[in-house]
C-alpha positions in Angstrom: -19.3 18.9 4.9 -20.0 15.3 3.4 -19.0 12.5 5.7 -16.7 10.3 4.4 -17.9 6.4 4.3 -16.0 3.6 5.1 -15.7 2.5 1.1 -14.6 5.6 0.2 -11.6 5.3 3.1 -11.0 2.1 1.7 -10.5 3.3 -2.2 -8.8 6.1 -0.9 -6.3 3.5 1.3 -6.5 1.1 -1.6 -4.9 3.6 -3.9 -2.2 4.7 -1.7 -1.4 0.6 -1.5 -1.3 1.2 -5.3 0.8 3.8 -5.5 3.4 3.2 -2.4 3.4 -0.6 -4.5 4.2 1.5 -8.1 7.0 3.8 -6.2 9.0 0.6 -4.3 9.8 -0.9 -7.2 13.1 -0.5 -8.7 12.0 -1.6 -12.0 8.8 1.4 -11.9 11.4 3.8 -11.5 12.9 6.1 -14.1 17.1 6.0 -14.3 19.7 6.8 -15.6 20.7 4.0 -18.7 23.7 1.8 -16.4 23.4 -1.6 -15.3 22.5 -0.4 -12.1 20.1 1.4 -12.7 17.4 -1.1 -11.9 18.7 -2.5 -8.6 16.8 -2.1 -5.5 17.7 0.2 -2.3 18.8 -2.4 0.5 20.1 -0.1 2.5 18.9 0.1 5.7 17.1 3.2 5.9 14.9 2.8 2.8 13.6 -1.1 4.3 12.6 0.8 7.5 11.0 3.6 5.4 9.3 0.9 3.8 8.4 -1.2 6.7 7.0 1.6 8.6 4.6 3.0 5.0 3.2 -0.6 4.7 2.6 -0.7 9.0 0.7 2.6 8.4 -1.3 1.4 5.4 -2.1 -2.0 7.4 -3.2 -0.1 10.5 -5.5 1.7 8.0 -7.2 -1.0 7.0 -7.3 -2.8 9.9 -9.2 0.5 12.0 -12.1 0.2 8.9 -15.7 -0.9 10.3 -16.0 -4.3 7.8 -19.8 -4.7 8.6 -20.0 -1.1 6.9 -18.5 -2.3 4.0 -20.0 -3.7 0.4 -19.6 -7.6 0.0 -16.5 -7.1 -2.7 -14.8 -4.3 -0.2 -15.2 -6.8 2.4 -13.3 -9.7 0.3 -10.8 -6.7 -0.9 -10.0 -5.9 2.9 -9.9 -9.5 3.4 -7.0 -9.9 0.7 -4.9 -6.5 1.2 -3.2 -6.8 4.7 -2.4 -10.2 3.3 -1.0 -8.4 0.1 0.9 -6.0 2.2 2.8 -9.2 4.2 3.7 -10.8 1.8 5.9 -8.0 0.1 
């Protein structure tokens, strides 16, 4: 079986960033036609459900070998736990 390198866990981490980021949004979502049908989920339990997705994506990236990655994976792992704060 084919080792997995450390760029392809961070494209593969990179698109679950992608897609968690697609799914949170209210405005991504599909609903039904009422003026609240765009308004986010403050409840409680979907901001910890949240919290806790982006604290497993940054632990992700922060457990990646940088000196095993390429020069533009390096800047990207650089910029995405930076992404994933300031949301």
């Amino acid at each position: 079986m084919k080792k997995i390198t450390v760029n392809e866990q961070l494209a593969t981490i990179i698109a679950a960033h992608e897609t968690f980021y697609l799914q949170a949004s209210p405005f991504n979502q599909p609903g039904v036609l009422t003026n609240n049908a765009k308004l986010p989920d403050l409840s409680v339990a979907f901001l910890r459900s949240q919290h806790q997705q982006r604290l497993t994506i940054y632990h992700q990236l922060l457990a990646l070998d940088n000196a095993q990655l390429t020069q533009e994976n390096q800047i990207n792992l650089s910029v995405l736990p930076y992404s994933l704060k300031m949301r």
